[in-house]
C-alpha positions in Angstrom: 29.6 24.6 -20.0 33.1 25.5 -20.3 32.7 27.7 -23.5 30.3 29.0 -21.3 32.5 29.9 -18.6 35.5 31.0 -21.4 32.8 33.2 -22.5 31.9 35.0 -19.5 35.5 35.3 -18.4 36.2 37.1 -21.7 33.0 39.4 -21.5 34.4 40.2 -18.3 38.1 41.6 -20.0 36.0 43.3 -22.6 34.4 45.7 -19.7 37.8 46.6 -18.5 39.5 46.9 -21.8 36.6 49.5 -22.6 36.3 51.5 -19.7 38.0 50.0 -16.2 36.4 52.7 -14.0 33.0 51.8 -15.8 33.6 48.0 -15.1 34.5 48.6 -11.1 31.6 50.8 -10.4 29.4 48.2 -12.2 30.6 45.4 -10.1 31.1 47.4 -6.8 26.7 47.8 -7.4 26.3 43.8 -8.5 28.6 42.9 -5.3 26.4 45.0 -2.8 22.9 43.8 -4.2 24.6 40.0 -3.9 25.9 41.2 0.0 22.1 42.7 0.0 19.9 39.9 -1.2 22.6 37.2 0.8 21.6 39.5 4.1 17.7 39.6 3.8 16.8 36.2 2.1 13.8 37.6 1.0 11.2 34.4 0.4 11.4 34.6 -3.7 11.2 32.0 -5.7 14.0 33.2 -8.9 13.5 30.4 -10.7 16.3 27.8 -11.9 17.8 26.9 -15.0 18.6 23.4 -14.3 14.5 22.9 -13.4 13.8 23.2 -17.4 16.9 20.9 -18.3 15.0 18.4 -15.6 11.8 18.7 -17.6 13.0 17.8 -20.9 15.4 15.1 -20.2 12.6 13.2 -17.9 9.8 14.1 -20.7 12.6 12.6 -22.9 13.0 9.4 -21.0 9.4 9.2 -20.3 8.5 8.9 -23.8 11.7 6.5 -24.8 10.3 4.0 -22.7 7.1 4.1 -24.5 8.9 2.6 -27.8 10.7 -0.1 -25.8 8.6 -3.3 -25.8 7.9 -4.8 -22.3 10.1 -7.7 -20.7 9.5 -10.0 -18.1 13.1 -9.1 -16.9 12.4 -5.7 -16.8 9.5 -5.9 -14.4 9.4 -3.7 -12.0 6.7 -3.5 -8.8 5.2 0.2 -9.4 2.7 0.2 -6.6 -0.3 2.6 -6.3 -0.6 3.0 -2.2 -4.1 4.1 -0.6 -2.7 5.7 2.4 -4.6 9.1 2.5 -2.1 11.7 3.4 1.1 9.8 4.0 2.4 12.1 7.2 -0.3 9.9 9.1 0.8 6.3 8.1 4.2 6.1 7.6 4.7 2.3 8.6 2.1 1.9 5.5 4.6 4.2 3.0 7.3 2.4 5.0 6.5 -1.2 3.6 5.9 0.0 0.4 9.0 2.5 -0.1 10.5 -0.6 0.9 9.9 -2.6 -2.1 10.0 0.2 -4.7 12.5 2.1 -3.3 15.3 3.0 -6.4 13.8 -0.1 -8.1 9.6 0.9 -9.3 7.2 3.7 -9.0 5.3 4.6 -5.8 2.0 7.2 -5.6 0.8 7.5 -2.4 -3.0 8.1 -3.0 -5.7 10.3 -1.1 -9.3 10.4 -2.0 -11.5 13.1 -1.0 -15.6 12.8 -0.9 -18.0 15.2 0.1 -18.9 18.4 -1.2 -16.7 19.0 -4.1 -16.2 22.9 -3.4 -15.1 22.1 0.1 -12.8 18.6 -1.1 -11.3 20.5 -4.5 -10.1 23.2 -1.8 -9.1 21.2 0.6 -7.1 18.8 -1.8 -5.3 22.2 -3.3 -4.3 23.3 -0.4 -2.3 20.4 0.8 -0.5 18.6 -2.3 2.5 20.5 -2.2 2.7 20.1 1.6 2.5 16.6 0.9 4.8 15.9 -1.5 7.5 18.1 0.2 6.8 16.3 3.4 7.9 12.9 1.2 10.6 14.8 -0.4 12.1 16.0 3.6 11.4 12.3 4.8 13.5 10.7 1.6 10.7 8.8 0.3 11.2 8.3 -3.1 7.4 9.0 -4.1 4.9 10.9 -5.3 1.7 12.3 -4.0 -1.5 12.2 -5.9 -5.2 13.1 -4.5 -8.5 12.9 -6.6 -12.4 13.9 -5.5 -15.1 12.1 -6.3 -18.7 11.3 -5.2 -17.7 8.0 -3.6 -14.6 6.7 -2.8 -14.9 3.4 -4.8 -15.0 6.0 -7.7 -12.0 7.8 -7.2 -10.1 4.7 -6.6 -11.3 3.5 -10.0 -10.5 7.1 -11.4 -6.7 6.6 -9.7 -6.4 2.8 -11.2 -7.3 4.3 -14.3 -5.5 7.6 -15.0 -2.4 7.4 -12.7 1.1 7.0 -13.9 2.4 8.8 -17.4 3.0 5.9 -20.0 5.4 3.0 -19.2 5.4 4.5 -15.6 2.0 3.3 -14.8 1.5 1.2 -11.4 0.8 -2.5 -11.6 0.0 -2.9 -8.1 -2.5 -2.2 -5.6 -1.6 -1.9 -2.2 -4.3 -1.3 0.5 -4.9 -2.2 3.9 -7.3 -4.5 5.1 -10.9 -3.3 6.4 -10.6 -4.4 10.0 -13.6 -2.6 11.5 -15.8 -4.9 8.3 -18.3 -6.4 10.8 -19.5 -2.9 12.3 -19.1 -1.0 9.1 -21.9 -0.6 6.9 -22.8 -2.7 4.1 -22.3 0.1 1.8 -18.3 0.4 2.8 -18.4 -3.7 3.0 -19.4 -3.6 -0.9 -17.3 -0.6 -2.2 -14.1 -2.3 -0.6 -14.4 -5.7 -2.0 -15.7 -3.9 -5.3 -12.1 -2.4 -5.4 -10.3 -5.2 -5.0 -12.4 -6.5 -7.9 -11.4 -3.6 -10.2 -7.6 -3.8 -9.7 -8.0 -7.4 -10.9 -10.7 -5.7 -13.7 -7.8 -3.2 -14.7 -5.2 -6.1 -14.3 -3.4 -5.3 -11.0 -2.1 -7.1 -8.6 -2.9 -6.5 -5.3 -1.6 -6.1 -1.9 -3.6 -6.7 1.6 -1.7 -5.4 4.4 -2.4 -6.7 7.8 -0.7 -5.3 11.4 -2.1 -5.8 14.9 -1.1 -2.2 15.9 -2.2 -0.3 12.9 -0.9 2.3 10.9 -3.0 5.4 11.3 -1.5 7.8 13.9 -3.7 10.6 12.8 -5.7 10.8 16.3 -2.8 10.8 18.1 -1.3 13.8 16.9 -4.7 15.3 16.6 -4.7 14.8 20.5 -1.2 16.2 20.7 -2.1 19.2 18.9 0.7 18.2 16.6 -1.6 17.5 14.0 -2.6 19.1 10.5 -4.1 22.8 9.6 -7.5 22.7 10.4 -8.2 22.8 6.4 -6.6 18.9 6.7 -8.6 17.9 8.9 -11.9 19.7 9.8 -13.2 18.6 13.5 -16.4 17.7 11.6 -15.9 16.2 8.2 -15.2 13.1 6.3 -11.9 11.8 5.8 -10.0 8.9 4.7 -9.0 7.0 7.7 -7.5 3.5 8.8 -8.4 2.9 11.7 -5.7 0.7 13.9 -4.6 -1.8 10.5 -5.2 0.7 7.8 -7.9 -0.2 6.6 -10.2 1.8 4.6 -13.2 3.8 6.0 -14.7 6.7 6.4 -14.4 7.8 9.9 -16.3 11.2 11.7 -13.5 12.9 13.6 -15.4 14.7 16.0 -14.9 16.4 19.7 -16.2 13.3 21.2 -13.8 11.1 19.5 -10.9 13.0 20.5 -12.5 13.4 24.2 -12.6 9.8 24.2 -8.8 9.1 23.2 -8.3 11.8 25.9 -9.5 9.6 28.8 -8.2 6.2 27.8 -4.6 5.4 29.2 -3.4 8.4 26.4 0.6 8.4 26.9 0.4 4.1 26.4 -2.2 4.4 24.0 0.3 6.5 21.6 3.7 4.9 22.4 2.2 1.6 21.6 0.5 3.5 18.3 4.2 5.5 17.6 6.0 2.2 17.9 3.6 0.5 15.4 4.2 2.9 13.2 7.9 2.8 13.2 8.7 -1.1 13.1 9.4 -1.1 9.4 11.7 1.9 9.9 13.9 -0.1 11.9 16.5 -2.7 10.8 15.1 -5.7 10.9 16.4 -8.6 13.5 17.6 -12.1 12.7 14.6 -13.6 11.9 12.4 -15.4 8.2 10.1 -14.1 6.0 7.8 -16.8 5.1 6.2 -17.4 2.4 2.8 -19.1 1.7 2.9 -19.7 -2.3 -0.1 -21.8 -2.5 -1.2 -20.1 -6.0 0.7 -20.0 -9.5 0.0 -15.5 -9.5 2.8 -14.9 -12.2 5.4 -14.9 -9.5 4.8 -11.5 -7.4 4.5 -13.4 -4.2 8.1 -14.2 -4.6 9.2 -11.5 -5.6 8.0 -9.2 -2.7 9.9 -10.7 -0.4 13.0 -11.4 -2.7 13.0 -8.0 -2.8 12.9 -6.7 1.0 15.8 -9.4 1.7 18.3 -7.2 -0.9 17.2 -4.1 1.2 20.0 -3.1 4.1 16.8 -3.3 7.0 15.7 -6.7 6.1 19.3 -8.0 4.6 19.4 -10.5 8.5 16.1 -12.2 7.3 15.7 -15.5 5.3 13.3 -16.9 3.1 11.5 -19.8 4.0 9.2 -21.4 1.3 5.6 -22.6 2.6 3.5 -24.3 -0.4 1.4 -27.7 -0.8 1.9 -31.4 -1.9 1.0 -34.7 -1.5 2.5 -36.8 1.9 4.4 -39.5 -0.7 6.0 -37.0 -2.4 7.6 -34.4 -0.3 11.4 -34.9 -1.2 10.7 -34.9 -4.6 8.3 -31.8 -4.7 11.0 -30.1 -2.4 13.7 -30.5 -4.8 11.6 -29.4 -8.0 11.1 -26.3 -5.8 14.4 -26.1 -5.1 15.6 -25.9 -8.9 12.7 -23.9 -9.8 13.9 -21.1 -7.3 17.8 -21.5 -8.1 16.8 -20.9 -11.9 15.1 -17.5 -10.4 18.0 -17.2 -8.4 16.5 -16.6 -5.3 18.2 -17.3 -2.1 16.1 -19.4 0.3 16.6 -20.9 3.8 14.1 -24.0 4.2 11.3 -25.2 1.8 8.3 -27.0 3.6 5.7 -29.1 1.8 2.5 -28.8 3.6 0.6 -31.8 3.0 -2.2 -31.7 5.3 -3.7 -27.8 3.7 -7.1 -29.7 2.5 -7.9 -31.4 5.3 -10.9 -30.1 8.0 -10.3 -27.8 10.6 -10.6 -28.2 14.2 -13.7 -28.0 15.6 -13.4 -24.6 18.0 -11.5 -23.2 14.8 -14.5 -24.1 12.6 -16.9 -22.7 15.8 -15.1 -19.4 15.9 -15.0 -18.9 12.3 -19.7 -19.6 12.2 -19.8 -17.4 15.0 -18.2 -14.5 13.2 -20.4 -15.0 9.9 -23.3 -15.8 11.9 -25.0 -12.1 11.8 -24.5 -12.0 8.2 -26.3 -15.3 7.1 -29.8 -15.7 5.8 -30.9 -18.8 6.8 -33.2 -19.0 4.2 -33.6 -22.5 5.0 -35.5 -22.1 8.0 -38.0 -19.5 6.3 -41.3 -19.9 3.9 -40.7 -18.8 0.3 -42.0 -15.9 -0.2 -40.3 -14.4 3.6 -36.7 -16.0 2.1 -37.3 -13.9 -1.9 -38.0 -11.1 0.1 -35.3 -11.2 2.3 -33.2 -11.9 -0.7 -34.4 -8.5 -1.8 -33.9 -6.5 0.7 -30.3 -7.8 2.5 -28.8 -9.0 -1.3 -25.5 -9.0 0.9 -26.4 -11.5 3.0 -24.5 -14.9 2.8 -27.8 -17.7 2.1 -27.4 -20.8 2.9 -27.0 -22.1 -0.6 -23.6 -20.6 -0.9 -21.9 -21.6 2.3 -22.6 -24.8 1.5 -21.2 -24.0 -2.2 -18.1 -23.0 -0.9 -17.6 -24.9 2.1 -14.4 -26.8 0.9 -13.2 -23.1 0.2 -14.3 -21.9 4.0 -12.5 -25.0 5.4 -9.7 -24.1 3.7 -8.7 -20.3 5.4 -9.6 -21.6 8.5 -7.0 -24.6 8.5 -4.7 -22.3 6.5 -4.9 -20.0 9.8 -4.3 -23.2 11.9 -1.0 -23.3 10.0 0.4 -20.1 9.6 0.1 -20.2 13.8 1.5 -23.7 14.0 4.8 -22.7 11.6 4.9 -19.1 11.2 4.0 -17.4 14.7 7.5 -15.9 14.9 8.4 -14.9 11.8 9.1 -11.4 11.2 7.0 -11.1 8.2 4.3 -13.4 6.3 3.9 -13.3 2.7 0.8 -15.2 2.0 -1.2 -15.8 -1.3 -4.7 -14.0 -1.3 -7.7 -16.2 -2.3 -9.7 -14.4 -4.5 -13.5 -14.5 -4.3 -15.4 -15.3 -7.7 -17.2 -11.7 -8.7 -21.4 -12.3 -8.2 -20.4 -15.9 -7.0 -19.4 -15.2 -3.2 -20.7 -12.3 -0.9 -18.7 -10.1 0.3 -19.6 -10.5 3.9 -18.0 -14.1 3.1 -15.1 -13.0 1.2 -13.9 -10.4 4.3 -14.9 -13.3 6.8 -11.9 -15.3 5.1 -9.6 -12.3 4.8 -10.0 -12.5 8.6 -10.1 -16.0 9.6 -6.7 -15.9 7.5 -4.5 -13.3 8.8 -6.0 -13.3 12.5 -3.2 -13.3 15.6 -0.3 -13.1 13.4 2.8 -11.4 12.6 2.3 -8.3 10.2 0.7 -10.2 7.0 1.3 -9.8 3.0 -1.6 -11.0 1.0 -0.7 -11.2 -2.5 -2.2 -12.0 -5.8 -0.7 -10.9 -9.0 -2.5 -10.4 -12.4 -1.0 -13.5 -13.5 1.4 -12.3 -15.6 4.9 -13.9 -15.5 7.6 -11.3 -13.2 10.3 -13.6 -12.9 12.7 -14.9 -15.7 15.2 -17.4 -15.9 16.9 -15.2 -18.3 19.2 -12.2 -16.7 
C-alpha cells in the first residue's frame, strides 16, 4: 500500500516536471468532475476494489477449513432458521442471532410454493431486500429462499444444499405448529416429516415455543406498513406463523385483514409488537432452566451456556433440571456438579427430579384424552372389516393399539408439564429436551399432541435434541 502511495506521489512530480501548465489544467478538470459527481450523487454503482480482495480471502478461508479435521472443541451452533422473510419475525431471528451471533453460522430460510413462474419471481425480487434489511438491522446472517412443489421439499432441498463446506448448519430451528388440531392432515404430516429429516440428515433441532407469537406480518399489513405487493399478494400462499411461529400455509385475503380490522386492533398489535421485541431487550434478574432429561451430545447445555455469555441474558442463571432416584439425590447432584465444572459451565442450583415416571393427575391426564380424542380410531369398538377400512382411509389416525403402546411415554409429557409449572413458571426461559417420536412407530397426531401437552402455559420454551454427537469437551 505504501509503494503504492510513493508511486502515485511520484507520478504526480513527473506531470509537473514535464509540462506544469499541462498537469494544472489536468487536475483543475479531475477536481471539477470530483465537485461534480460529489454535488449530484448520481445512483451508480462504480464498483470497489476491496469487494474482490473480500472474495478471495473468504474463498480462501472457506476452503482452509475444509482440510482442517473436525473437533469437538471447535463446535460451533450453525443454525438453519425457518422464518420466512425475517422483517416479519424478528423475535424468531432474535433468539437465534442470539446464540450464533460472532460465534456460528445463521441462514434465515424462506420457502416459496405455488406456481413456480410466479414464486421464482417473487423470490428474485426480494433477496437483496432481504439481506440488506439484516445487514441495516446488524444481524449477522444470511438470507436464503428456495421454490419447490411442497414445502416439506424445499426444506429437505435447504437441509441438503445450504451452507459452502465446513460452514454448513447443524441445526434446525423451527417453530412449533400451534394451529396442528385445525390444520390439515397434509401440513400435520409434512411438519413432523421435517423434523424427521433433520435427524435423517443428522441435525439437531430446535422447537420454539411463545404465547404471543412471532409473526407480525398482519399487523403491518393492517398498517399499511407492510411489504410491496409482489411480497405479499392479497391472494396467495405464503409462509406464515401464525401467533408461535409455527409453520403453515396461511390465505392472506381481504377478509382476513377485515377481520384484524374490527378486533380491538391498537391492543391486538401492541401486545403482538411487544412479543416480538422481548428477546431484543436485556434480559432481567431471572434463570434459565434446564430440563436435560436425554444424553443429546450436549446441545441442550450448550444453548443456554451460550445466551448467559451474551450482554442481554448476562443477569440470568442456570439452573439444572434432570432425573434420579429419591435415595440418591446428593450423590447424583454432586456427579452433576463435577460433570458440569469439567465443561466449565457456571450453574446456580441442580435439582434431581425423582418423581418424572410417576402418573399424572387425573384432570391432567383428562385434558391431555380430550385433546387427542378427534384424532383416535377406536378401532376397538368397530367390526373388522369397518376398523381395516378405516385404517385405510384415515392412516393418520392414532388406533387404539398404539396409545396403549406408548402409554408410559403419554404419561410421561403430561407429568413432565405438571413439573415444568410446579418449578419453572417464572423463569425467564425453559430449555427442555425434545422427545422424539419413533419414525412409522407413533402418529403424528400423537407426537404434536405431546409437543403440546409439554410446552402448554409456560414461559417461552426451547425443545432441544441434538444429533448425538458429543459438543462439549473437557479439553480447552
Amino acid at each position: 500500500m505504501w509503494v503504492s502511495l510513493f508511486g502515485a506521489l511520484l507520478c504526480c512530480g513527473v506531470m509537473f516536471v514535464i509540462n506544469w501548465w499541462a498537469a494544472l489544467i489536468t487536475y483543475a478538470i479531475e477536481l471539477f468532475l470530483y465537485i461534480y459527481v460529489t454535488y449530484k450523487k448520481p445512483e451508480v454503482n462504480w464498483g470497489s476494489s476491496t469487494q474482490a480482495l473480500y472474495f478471495v480471502n473468504a474463498l480462501d478461508s472457506a476452503l482452509a477449513l475444509t482440510t482442517v479435521e473436525d473437533h469437538v472443541k471447535n463446535f460451533r451452533p450453525q443454525c438453519l432458521a425457518l422464518t420466512g422473510a425475517p422483517m416479519v419475525r424478528p423475535a424468531l431471528l432474535d433468539i437465534t442471532h442470539a446464540f450464533t451471533k460472532n460465534n456460528g453460522l445463521c441462514i434465515c430460510c424462506e420457502v416459496y410454493t405455488g406456481p413456480r413462474k410466479l414464486c421464482v419471481k417473487e423470490m428474485n425480487s426480494g433477496m437483496e431486500k432481504k439481506q440488506a434489511w439484516l445487514t441495516k438491522n446488524k444481524r449477522k446472517a444470511f438470507y436464503a429462499a428456495v421454490a419447490a412443489d411442497s414445502f416439506r421439499d424445499g426444506v429437505k432441498s435447504l437441509l441438503q444444499a445450504s451452507g459452502l463446506g465446513r460452514m454448513k448448519p447443524n441445526t434446525l430451528v423451527i417453530g412449533f405448529k400451534k394451529d396442528w388440531r385445525s390444520a390439515p392432515a397434509t401440513q400435520v404430516e409434512n411438519y413432523v416429516g421435517i423434523i424427521h429429516d433433520a435427524f435423517d440428515f443428522e441435525l439437531g433441532v430446535i422447537i420454539i415455543r411463545i404465547s404471543q407469537g412471532f409473526d407480525i406480518s398482519q399487523v403491518l399489513q393492517v398498517q399499511g406498513m407492510c411489504f410491496p405487493s409482489i411480497w405479499l399478494p392479497r391472494a396467495t400462499y405464503c409462509l406464515t406463523y401464525q401467533t408461535s411461529f409455527h409453520i403453515f400455509f396461511f390465505l392472506i385475503t381481504e377478509s382476513t385483514i377485515n377481520t384484524i380490522q374490527s378486533m380491538h386492533v391498537g391492543e391486538f398489535n401492541q401486545r403482538l409488537l411487544e412479543a416480538s421485541t422481548q428477546f431484543k431487550k436485556k434480559q432481567g434478574k431471572g434463570t434459565i432452566d434446564i430440563w436435560w432429561l436425554f444424553d443429546d451430545g450436549g446441545l441442550t447445555i450448550l444453548i443456554p451456556y451460550i445466551l448467559t455469555i451474551r450482554k442481554k441474558w448476562k443477569n440470568c442463571k442456570l439452573r439444572i433440571f434432570t432425573g434420579g432416584k429419591v435415595n440418591r439425590i446428593e450423590e447424583e447432584k454432586l456427579v452433576m456438579a463435577s460433570l458440569l465444572s469439567k465443561f466449565r459451565i457456571k450453574f446456580a442450583d441442580i435439582n434431581i427430579i425423582c418423581d418424572i415416571n410417576i402418573k399424572p393427575n387425573k384432570e391432567s391426564w383428562k385434558f391431555f384424552e380430550e385433546m387427542i380424542e378427534p384424532y383416535r380410531l377406536h378401532e376397538s369398538c368397530k367390526d373388522m372389516p369397518t376398523a381395516e377400512k378405516l385404517k385405510r382411509e384415515t392412516p393418520w389416525k392414532i388406533t387404539d393399539a398404539e396409545l396403549e403402546a406408548f402409554k408410559e411415554k403419554s404419561y410421561r409429557q403430561v407429568r413432565l408439564n405438571e413439573l415444568l409449572q410446579e418449578h419453572s413458571r417464572a423463569a425467564n426461559l425453559i430449555v427442555l429436551s425434545l422427545p422424539v417420536a419413533r419414525k412409522g412407530a407413533v402418529s403424528d397426531y400423537l407426537y404434536m399432541a405431546w409437543l403440546e401437552i409439554l410446552s402448554k402455559n409456560l414461559p417461552p420454551v426451547l425443545m432441544v435434541r441434538g444429533n448425538h454427537k458429543n459438543v462439549l469437551t473437557f479439553y480447552s
